[in-house]
Structures are given as C-alpha cells and as structure tokens.
C-alpha positions as a Markdown table, in Angstrom:
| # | Residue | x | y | z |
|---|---|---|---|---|
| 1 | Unk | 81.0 | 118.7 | 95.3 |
| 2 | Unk | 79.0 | 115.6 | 93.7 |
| 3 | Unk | 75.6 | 116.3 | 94.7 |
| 4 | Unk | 73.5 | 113.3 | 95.0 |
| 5 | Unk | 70.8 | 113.0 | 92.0 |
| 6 | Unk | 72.0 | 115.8 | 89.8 |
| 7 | Unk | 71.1 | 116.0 | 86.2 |
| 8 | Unk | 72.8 | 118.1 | 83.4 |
| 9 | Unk | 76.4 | 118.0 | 81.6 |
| 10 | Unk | 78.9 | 117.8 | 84.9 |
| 11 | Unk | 81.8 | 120.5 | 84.1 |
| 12 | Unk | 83.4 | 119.9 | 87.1 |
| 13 | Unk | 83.4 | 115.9 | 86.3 |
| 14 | Unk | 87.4 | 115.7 | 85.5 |
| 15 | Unk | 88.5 | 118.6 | 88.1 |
| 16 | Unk | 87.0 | 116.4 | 90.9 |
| 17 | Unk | 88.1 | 112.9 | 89.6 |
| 18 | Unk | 92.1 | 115.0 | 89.5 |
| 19 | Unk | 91.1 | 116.0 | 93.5 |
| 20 | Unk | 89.6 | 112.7 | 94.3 |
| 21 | Unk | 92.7 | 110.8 | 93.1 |
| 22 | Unk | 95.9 | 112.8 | 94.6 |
| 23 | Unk | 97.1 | 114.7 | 91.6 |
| 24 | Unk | 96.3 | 118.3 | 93.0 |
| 25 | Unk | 99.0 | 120.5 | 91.0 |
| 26 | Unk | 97.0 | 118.9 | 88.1 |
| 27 | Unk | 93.8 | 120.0 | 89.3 |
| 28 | Unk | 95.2 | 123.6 | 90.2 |
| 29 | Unk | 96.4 | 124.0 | 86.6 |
| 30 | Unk | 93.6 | 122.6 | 84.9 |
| 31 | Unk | 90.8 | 124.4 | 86.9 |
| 32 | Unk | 90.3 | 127.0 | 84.2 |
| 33 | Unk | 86.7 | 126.1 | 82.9 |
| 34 | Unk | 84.5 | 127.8 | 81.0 |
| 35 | Unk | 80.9 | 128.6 | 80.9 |
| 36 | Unk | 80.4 | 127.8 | 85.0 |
| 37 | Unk | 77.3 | 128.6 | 86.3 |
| 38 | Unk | 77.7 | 130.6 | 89.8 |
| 39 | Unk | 77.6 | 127.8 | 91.8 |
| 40 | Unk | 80.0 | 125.7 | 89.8 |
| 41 | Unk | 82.4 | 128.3 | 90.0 |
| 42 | Unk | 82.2 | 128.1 | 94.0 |
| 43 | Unk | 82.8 | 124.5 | 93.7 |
| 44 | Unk | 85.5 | 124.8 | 91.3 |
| 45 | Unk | 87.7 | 127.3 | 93.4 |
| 46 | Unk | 87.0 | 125.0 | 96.7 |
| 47 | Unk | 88.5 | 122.1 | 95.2 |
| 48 | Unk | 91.3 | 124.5 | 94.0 |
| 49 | Unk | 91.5 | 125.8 | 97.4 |
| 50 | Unk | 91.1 | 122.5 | 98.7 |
| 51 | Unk | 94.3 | 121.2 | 96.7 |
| 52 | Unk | 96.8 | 123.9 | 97.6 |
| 53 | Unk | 95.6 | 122.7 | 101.2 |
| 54 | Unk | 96.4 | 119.4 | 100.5 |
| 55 | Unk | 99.9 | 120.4 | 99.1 |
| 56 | Unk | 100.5 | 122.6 | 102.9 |
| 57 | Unk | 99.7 | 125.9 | 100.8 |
| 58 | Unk | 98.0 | 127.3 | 103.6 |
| 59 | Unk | 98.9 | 130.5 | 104.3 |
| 60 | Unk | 98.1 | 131.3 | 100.3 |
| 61 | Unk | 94.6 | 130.0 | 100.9 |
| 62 | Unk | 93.7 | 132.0 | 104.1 |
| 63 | Unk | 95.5 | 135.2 | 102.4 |
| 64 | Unk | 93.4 | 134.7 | 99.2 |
| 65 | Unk | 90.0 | 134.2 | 100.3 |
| 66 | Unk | 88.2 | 137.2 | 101.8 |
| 67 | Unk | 85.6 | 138.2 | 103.7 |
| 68 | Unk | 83.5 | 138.4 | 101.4 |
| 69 | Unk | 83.7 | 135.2 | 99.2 |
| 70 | Unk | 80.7 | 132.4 | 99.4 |
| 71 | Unk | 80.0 | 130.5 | 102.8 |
| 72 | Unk | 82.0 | 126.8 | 100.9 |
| 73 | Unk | 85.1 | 128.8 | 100.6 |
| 74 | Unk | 85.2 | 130.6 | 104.0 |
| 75 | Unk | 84.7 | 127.0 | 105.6 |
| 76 | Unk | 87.7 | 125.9 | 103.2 |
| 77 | Unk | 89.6 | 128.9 | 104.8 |
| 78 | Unk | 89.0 | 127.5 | 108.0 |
| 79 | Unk | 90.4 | 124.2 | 107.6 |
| 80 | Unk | 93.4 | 125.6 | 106.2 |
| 81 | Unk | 93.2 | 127.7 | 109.4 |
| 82 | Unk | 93.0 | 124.8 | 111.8 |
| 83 | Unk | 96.0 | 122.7 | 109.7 |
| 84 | Unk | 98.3 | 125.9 | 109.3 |
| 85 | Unk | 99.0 | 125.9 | 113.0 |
| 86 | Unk | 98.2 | 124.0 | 116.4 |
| 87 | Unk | 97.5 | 127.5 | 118.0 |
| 88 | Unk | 94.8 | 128.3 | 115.7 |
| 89 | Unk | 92.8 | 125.1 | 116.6 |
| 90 | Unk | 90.9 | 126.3 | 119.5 |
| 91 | Unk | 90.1 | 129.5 | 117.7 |
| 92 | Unk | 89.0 | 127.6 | 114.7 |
| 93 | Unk | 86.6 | 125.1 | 116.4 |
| 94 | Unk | 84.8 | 127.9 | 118.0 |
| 95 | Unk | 84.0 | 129.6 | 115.0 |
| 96 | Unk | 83.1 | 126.2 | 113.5 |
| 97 | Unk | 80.6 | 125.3 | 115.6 |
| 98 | Unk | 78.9 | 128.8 | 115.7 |
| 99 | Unk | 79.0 | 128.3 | 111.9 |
| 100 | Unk | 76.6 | 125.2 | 112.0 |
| 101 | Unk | 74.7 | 126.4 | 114.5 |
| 102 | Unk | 73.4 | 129.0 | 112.5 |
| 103 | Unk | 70.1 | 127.9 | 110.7 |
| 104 | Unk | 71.4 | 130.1 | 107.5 |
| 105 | Unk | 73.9 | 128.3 | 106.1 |
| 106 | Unk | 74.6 | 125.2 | 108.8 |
| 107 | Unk | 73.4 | 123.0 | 106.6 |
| 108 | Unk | 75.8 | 123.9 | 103.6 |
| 109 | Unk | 77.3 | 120.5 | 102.1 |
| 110 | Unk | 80.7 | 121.9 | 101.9 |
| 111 | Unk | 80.9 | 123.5 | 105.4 |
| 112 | Unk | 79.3 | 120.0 | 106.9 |
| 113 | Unk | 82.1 | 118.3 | 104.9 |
| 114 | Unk | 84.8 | 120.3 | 106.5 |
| 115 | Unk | 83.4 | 120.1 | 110.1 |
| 116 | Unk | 83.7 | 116.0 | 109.4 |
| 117 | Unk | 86.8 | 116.6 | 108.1 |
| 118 | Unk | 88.0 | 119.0 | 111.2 |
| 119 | Unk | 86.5 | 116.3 | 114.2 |
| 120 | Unk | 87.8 | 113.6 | 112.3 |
| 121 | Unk | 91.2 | 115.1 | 112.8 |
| 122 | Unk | 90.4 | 115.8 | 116.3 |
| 123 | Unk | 89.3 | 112.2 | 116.7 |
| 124 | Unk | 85.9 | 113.5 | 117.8 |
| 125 | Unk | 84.2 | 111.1 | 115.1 |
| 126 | Unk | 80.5 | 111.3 | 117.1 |
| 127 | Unk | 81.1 | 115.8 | 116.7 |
| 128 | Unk | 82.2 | 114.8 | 112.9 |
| 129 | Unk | 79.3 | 112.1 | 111.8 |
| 130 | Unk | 76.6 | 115.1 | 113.7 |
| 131 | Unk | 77.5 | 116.8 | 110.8 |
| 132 | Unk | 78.0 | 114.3 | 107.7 |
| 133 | Unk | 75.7 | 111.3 | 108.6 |
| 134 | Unk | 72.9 | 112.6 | 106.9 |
| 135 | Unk | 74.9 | 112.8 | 103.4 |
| 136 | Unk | 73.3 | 114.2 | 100.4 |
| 137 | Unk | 76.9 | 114.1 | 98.3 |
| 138 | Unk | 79.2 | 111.5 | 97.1 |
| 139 | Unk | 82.0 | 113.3 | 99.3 |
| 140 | Unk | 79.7 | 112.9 | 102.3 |
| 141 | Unk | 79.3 | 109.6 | 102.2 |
| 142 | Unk | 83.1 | 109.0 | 101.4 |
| 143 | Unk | 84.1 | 111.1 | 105.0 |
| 144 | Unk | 81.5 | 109.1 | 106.8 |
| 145 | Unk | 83.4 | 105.5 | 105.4 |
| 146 | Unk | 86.1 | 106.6 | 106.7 |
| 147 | Unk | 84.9 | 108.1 | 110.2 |
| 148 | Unk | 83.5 | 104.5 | 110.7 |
| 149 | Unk | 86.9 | 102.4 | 109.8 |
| 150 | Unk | 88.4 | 104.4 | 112.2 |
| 151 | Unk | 86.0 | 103.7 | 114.7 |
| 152 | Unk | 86.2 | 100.1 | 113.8 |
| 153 | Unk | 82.7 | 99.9 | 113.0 |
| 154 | Unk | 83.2 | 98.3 | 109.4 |
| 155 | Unk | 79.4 | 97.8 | 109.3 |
| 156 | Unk | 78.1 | 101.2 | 109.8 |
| 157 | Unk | 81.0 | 101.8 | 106.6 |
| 158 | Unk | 79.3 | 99.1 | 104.9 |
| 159 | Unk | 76.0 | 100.6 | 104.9 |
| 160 | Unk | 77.4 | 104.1 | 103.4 |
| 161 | Unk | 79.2 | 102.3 | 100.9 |
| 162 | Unk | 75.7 | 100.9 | 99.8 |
| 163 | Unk | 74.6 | 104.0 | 99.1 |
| 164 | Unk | 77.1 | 105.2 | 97.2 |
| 165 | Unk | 76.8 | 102.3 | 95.0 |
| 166 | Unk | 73.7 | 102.7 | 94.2 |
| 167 | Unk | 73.7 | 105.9 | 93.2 |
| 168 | Unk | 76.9 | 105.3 | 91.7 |
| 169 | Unk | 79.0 | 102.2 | 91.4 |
| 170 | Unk | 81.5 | 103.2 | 89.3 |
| 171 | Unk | 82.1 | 106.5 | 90.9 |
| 172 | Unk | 85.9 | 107.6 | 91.9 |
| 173 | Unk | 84.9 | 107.8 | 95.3 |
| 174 | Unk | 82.7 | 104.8 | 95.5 |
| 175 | Unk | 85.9 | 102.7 | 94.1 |
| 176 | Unk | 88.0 | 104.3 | 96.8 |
| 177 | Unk | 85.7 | 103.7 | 99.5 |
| 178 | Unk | 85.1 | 100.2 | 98.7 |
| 179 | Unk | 89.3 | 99.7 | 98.4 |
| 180 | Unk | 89.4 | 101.6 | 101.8 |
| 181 | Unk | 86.5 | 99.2 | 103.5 |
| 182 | Unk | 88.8 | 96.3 | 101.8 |
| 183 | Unk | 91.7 | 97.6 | 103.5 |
| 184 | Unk | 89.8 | 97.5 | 106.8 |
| 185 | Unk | 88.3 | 94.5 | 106.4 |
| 186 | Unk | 91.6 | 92.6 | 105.8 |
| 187 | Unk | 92.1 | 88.9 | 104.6 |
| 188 | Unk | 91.5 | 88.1 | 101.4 |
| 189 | Unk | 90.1 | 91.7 | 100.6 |
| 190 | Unk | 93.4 | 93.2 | 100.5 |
| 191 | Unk | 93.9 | 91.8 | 97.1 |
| 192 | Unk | 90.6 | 93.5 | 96.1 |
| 193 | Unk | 91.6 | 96.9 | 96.9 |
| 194 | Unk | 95.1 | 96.6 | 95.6 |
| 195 | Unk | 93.4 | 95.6 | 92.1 |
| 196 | Unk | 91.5 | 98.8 | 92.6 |
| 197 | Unk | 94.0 | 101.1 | 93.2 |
| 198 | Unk | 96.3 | 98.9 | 90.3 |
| 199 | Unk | 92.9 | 100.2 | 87.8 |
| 200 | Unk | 93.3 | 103.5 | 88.8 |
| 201 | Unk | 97.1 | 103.9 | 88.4 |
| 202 | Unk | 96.5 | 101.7 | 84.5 |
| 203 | Unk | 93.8 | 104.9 | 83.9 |
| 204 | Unk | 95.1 | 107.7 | 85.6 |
| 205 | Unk | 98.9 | 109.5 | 86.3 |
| 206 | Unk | 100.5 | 108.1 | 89.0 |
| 207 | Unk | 100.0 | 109.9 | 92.0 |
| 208 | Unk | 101.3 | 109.3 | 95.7 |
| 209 | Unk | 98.1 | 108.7 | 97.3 |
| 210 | Unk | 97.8 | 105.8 | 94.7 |
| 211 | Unk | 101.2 | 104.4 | 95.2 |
| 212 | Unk | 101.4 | 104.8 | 99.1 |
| 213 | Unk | 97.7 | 102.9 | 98.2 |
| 214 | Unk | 99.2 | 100.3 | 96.3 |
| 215 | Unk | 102.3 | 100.1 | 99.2 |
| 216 | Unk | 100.1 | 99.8 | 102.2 |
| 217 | Unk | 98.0 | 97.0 | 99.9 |
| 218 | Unk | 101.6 | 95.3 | 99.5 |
| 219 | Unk | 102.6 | 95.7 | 103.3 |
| 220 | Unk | 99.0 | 93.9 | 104.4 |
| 221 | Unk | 99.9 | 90.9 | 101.9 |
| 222 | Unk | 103.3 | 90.8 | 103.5 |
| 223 | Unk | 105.1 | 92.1 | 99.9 |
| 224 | Unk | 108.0 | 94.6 | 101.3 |
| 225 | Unk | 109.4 | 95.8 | 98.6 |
| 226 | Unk | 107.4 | 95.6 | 96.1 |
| 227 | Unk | 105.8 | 98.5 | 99.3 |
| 228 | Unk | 109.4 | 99.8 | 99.7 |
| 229 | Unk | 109.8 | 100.4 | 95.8 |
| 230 | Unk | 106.1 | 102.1 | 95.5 |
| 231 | Unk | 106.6 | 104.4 | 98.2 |
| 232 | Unk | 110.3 | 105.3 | 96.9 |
| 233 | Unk | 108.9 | 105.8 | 93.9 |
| 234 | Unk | 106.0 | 108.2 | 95.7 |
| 235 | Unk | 109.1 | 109.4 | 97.3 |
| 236 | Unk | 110.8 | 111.0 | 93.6 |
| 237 | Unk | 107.4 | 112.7 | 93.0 |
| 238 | Unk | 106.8 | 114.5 | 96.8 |
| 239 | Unk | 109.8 | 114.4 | 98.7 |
| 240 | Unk | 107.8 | 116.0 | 101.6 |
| 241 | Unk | 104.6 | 113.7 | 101.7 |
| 242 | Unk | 103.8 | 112.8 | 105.2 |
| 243 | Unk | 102.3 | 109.9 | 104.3 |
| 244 | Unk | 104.6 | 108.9 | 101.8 |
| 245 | Unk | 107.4 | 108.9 | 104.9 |
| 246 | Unk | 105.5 | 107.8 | 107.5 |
| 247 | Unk | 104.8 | 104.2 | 105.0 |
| 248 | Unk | 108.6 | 104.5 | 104.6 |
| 249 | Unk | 109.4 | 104.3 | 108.2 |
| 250 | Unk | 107.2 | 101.3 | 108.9 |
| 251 | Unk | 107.8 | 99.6 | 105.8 |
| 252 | Unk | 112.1 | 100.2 | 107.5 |
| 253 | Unk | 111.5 | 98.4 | 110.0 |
| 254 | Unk | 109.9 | 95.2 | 108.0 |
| 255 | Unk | 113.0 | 95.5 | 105.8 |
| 256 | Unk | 115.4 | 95.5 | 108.3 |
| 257 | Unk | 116.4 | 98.8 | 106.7 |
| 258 | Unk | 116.8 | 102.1 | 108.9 |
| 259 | Unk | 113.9 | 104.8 | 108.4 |
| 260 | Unk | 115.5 | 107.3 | 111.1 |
| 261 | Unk | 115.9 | 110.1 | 108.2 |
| 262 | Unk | 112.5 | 109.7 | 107.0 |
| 263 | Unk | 111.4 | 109.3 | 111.0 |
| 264 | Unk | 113.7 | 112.6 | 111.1 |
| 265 | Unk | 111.8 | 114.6 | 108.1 |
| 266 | Unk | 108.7 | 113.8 | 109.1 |
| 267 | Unk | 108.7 | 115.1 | 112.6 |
| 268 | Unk | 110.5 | 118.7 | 111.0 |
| 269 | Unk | 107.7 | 118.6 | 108.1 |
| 270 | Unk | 104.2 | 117.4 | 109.7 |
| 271 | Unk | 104.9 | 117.7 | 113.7 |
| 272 | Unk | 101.5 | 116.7 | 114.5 |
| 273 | Unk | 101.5 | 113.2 | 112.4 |
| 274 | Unk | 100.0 | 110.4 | 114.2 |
| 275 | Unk | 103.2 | 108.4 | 113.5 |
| 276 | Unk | 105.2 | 111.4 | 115.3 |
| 277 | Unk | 103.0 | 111.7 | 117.9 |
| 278 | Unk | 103.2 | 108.0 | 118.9 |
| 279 | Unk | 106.5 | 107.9 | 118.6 |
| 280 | Unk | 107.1 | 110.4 | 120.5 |
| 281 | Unk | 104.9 | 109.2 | 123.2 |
| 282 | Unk | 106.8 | 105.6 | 123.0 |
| 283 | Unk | 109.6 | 107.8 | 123.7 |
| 284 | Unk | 108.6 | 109.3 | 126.5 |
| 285 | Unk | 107.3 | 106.3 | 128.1 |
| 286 | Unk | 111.1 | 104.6 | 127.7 |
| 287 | Unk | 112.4 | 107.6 | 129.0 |
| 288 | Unk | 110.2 | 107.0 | 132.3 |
| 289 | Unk | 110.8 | 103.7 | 132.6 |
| 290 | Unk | 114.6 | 104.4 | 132.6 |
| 291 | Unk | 113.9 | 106.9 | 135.3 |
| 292 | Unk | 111.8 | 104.3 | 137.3 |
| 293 | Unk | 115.0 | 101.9 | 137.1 |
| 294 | Unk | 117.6 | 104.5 | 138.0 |
C-alpha cells in the first residue's frame, strides 16, 4: 500500500499502478518480484489477492490464505469472504469489527482499508470513514474521496484530494481521484476527467475500468455512442464486468436500443448490483401498483 512519506527505491511502484488502473490479470502475472523485504512481500501478495478479488476469484483467495498468514492478508480474506456470498455478510462484519477493536493490530492500514471498503458497500459511510479518515496512505485517502461523493459531500472529497496532491500530484490515485471529484462535480469538469482517463488509456493498456471511465465521461456530456462503442469495446475484453453491463443498460436506454440481455446477465452474474437491486425494487413497486388497481 502507498505509505504516505516513504523513502527508498519503491518495488512495488508498477504492481500497484497495474491494480490501481483495472488491469489485474496483468498485475497477477507480473507480481513475481525480486529482492522484497518482508513487508513488501505482504503487500505484494495483497494486491495479488486483491486482484483475483476483483476478477470474482473468491473462493481461490479464502482457500489460499491460511491461518497463519500476516494480519493484511487475513483482512483481504475477509472481503473476499463478505463479496463471495450474501450469507457470509453478517458473519463477516462481526469478525471485522472485533478485528479493529483490538488495540494489536486495529490500526493496520490494510485492514482499515478494507473495513472502508466493507461499510462502503454496506452504505454505512460514517462505520467506513471511523476507520479511513485518519489516512496515512495514498489508498486511504483515495476510499475516503469516494466515501464522500457518495455522500454528496464534494467538499469533505475536496479536502482529501488536497492531501493527496500535496504529497503527490501526479500520483495514479491522485489523478483518479481528482477525475472522480470531476465526475461528481459535473459541468464543465466532466471534460477534465475524461482528458484524464484519455492520458491514462494514451500511457497505459486499455483496461475496462478506463473505458467504462471514458463511457460514463461521454454519457455526462451527452456523447452515446462514442459511450456505447467504449463500453462494447470494454465488453470484448470482460464479457462478465458488472460495471461494464450495468453502463450498457443505461447507456440502452439513451440509445433507444434494448439492454434487456445485458439487464439479464447482470442480474445471473452480480445479483447484488445496485442497478439489479433498483431494478428490481422498481419492479416490485409496479407490480403493487397493478395490484392496488386491480
């Protein structure tokens, strides 16, 4: 994790940009690194972990990481826990939360990074900034950006975004946060982050969180299918993406095009999506209204 202040070659510096920006096959094949100290080593097989979670491999990262392993990785293990099922969430929470109560190893950077990550998801964001407000890495700061945009407070995001920047400007994650804050900010700022994200896909391998980036960008501004093509295109490289179809289904209905198989493969693939949850609580609401009328 990009500790705040560090000093010394960075080993991990092209592993975490790979993470940071989508393209985690890339970063699972390329994580063989030599000369690690100890607690590079940790860090590099949570960001390992952390992309086969990101690519639904969860059941391979609970099997693989023991009892035994480093406090980082068993918190990793736990998200992959809490995303593997909706049974397990409960369970999870619990064990969470005794976690960072203990004094031992509560404060741990990765495990308070996962605990945002965890309440975020719940959409428990004053549980999740507890843990992350206080910062002390670049990824800390990043989670709590995006806690705050999705509490609407762009200001609070503003402030965090400040600190990234000047302790790093040019920092994958500070660009990233800055095109997010764009993004929520709207107007004329949608054409900021969209040169951001255009930057890193001129630099970097196209990956799907840059296109479906670039798409919702195009979307804001109004540009369908330059979005449509993007996230087809995101499409060919992840056919199983949730966020890849979810962009496809509203970008559908813009286009006058139907998005029902998309709608359709991302209720089988991510059941607990936002989009398929709304959906399916529009759904329910029609239903009653019908009822009502009958």
């Amino acid at each position: 994790m990009a500790a705040m202040g560090g000093a010394g070659p960075d080993h991990l510096f092209n592993l975490r940009n790979t993470f940071y920006l989508g393209a985690y096959q890339t970063a699972i094949n390329n994580s063989e690194i030599p000369n690690l100290s100890p607690e590079d080593a940790v860090e590099r097989d949570c960001l390992v972990f952390r992309s086969y979670i990101a690519l639904g491999s969860y059941q391979l990262v609970i099997s693989e990481i023991d009892e035994a392993a480093a406090t980082p990785l068993q918190a990793v293990k736990l998200l992959a826990m809490y995303l593997s099922s909706p049974d397990n969430k409960e369970s999870t929470i619990s064990s969470l939360k005794e976690w960072l109560a203990d004094p031992t190893i509560g404060n741990n950077a990765i495990l308070r990074l996962i605990a945002g990550t965890i309440f975020m998801h719940e959409e428990d964001y004053n549980e999740a900034l507890k843990h992350t407000h206080a910062g002390g890495t670049m990824d800390l700061h990043a989670l709590n950006v995006q806690i705050f945009i999705k509490m609407h407070r762009s200001d609070y995001a503003e402030k965090q975004l400040r600190v990234m920047q000047q302790y790093d400007e040019d920092h994958t994650l500070t660009q990233l946060a800055t095109a997010w804050l764009n993004l929520a900010v709207g107007g004329s700022k949608i054409q900021e982050a969209y040169l951001i994200f255009q930057d890193f896909s001129e630099r970097y391998p196209m990956t799907c969180l840059i296109l479906n980036s670039k798409a919702v960008c195009c979307m804001q501004m109004g540009n369908f299918d330059e979005a449509e093509s993007l996230l087809l295109e995101a499409l060919n490289k992840d056919a199983k993406d949730p966020e890849t179809l979810a962009n496809l289904v509203v970008c559908g209905l813009h286009v006058g095009k139907s998005s029902s198989r998309y709608l359709s493969q991302l209720k089988l693939s991510h059941p607990e999506h936002v989009l398929v949850k709304r959906v399916s609580s529009a759904e329910d609401n029609f239903e009653r209204a019908l009822q009502s009328i009958a």
